[in-house]
N, C-alpha and C positions, 0 to 999 in steps of 0.2 A: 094867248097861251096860258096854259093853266099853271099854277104858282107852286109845282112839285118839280123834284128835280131829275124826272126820269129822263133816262136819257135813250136815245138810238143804241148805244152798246148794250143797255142794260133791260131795253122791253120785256125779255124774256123771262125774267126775272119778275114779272106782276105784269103780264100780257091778260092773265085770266082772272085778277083781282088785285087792285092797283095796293089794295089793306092787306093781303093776304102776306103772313110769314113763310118762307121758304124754308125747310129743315133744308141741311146740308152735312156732308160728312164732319166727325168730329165735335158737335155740336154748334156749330157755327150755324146763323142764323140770319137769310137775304130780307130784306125787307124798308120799306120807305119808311122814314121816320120824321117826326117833328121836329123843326130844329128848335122851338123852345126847350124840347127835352135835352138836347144836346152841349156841352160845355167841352169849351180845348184841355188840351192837356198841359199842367204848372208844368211839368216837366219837359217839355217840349222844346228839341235842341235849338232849334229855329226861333231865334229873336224878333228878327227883323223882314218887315215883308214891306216889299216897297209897293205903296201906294199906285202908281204906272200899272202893273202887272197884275196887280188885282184887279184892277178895271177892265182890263183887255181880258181876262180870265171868265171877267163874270161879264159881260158881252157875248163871250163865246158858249156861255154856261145858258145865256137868254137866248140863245138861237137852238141849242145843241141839247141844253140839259146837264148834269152830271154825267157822264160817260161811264167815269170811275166808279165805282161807291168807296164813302169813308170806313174805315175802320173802327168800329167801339169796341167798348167792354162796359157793361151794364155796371152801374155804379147808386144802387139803392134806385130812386125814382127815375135818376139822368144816367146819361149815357156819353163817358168823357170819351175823348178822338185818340184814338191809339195813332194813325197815321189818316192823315187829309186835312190839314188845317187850312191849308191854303185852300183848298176846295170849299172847307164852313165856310170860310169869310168871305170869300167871292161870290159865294150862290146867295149868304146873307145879302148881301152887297146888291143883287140880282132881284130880290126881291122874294125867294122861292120862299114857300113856308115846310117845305117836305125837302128830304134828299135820299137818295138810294146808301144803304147803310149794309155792312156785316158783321153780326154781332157774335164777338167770341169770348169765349171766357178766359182769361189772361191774368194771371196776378202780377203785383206792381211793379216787380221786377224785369217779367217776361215783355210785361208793355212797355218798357221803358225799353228794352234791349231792339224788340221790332220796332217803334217810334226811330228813336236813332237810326238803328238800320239802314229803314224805307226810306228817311232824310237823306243818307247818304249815299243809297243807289239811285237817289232821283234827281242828286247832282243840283239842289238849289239851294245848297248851304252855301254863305260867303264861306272865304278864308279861314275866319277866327272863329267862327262856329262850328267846320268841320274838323279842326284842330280840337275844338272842346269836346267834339261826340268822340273821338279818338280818345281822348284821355277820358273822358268817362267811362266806356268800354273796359279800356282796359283795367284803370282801378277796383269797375264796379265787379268784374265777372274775373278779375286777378289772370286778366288777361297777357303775354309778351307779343310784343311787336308782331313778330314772325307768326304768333297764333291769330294776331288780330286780324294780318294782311290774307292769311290763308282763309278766315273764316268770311272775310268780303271780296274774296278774288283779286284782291292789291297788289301791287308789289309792297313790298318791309321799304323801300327808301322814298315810297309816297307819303306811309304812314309816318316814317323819319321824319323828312323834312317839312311836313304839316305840323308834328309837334314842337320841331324848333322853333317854329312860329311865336311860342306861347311862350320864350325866353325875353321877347319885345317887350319894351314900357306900355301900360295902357293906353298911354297916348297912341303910340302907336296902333295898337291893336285896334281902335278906336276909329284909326283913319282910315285902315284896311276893311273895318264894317260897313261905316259910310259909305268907300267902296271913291277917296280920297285916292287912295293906294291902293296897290294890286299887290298880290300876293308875291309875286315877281321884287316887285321893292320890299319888302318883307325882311324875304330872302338875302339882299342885296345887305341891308341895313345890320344882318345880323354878322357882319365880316368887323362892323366896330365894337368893339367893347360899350356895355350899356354904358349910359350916364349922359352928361350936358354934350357931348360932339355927337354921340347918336340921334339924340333927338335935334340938336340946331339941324342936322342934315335933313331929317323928315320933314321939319316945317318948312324948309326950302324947298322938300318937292313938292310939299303939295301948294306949296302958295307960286313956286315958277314952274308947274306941271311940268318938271324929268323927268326924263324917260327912263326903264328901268337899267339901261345898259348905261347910261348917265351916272347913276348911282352907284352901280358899281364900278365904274372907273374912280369916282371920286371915294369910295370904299377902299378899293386898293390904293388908293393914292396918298390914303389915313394911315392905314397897314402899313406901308413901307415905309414913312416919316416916323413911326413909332418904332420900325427894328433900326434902325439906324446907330450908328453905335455911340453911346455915351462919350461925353470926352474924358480921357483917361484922367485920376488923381494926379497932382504934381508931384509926388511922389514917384509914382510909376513912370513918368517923363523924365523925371532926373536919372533913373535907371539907366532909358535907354540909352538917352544922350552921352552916360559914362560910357556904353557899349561901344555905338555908335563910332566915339572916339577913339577907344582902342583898339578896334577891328580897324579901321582909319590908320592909325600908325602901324598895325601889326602887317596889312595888305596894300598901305603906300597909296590907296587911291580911295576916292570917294563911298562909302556904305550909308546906307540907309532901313533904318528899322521902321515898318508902317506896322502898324498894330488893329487886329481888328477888336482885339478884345485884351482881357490880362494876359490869357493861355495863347490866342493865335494870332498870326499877322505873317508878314512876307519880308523878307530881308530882298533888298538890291543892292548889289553890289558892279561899280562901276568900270568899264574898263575902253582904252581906247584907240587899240591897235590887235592886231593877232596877236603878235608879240606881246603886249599888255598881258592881254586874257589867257598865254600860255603860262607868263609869270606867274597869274596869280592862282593857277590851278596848280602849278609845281609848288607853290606856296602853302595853299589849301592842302595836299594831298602829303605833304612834308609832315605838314599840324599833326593831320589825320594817322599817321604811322604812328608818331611819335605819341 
């Protein structure tokens, strides 16, 4: 097979001269290019490409060809990737010396807005990278949520809760890349307040792989040990216990003050007959007149 990257989708495209450039509307420009001449893009939301997938890519790249073609924008002699990195490296990887290319003219900003973009409708961002093309978007183009979700077809509480993400300690964010954690425990993990119990909780998922509904039971179960209510000043106890006792001798039968807090809690008051409980309603409603 010959060491270019033409592919079966893209024949048409250099069926009558494999050299020849393609003018196209817009100035856009089809054509096979060199990948010496080609460099990725610093900017490129995409970190992380896992090794696996690149092989299986460029296996299917030596049978098949590029199908695609990458994206450039001519840049002095080379020609950096506006969107298709994973395809450079795979076909590199493949052995090709040529790849099916379209070349537009783009200034920095516009390639960086479609780079992100195409990352994000092609759905091979982890977690913590699609969270970062998010907040890059919006920063860089003084984007709001609601204009960002409209301008990718999202819903606003995708966009939401992808950012919250990036409230995580790095460690976390970290385990979620490696792909340790799923976006799901992310999620979970952010119901604790940062600091030493969020993270001792993450290390334990990933060193006893929990599941993510694990995590958040044991999430809520942080939450609810922390509303729990303080124990009241001795001060404030001496209070009631004066009450206590004189509602006690004022209604003849056992009271009790529970306190949920300074301002609320539940008075009971005890009684142990009909008779009892009529007593101390003609008692109660006496006060009350009077």
């Amino acid at each position: 097979m010959a060491k270019h990257g033409l592919g079966r989708g893209v024949d048409s495209l250099f069926a009558a001269n494999p050299g020849k450039i393609e003018k196209k509307e817009g100035g856009e420009e089809a054509k096979l290019l060199k990948i010496s001449l080609i460099q990725a893009n610093p900017s490129q939301p995409r970190k992380r490409f896992s090794d696996e997938e690149l092989k299986e890519l460029s296996e299917s790249i030596k049978q098949f060809g590029v199908i695609q073609p990458l994206l450039v924008k001519k840049q002095g002699p080379i020609y950096e990737i506006i969107a298709g990195e994973r395809r450079f490296r795979a076909a590199k990887l493949a052995g090709l010396t040529e790849v099916p290319v379209l070349v537009r003219s783009y200034d920095e900003k516009l390639s960086r807005e479609v780079s992100i973009i195409e990352n994000i409708q092609r759905e091979d961002l982890n977690a913590v990278e699609e969270a970062l093309a998010y907040q890059s978007l919006i920063s860089e183009y003084d984007l709001s949520q609601e204009e960002l979700a409209e301008r990718l077809s999202k819903k606003r509480t995708t966009i939401t809760n992808s950012l919250r993400l990036l409230k995580l300690e790095e460690e976390i964010l970290n385990y979620i890349r490696e792909g340790k954690l799923k976006e799901g425990h992310g999620r979970a993990l952010l119901a604790i307040p940062e600091g030493k119990k969020r993270l001792a909780l993450a290390r334990e998922c990933v060193e006893k792989k929990l599941s993510v509904r694990e995590v958040e039971k044991r999430s809520q179960e942080q939450t609810v040990q922390k509303k729990k209510k303080k124990p009241l000043s001795g001060q404030l106890s001496s209070i009631f216990k004066d009450l206590e006792e004189k509602m006690r001798e004022n209604l003849g039968t056992k009271v009790k003050i529970i306190p949920k807090n300074e301002n609320k809690g539940k008075l009971e008051i005890e009684y142990y007959s009909q008779e009892d409980l009529e007593r101390i309603y003609v008692l109660l409603e006496g006060k009350a007149k009077g």
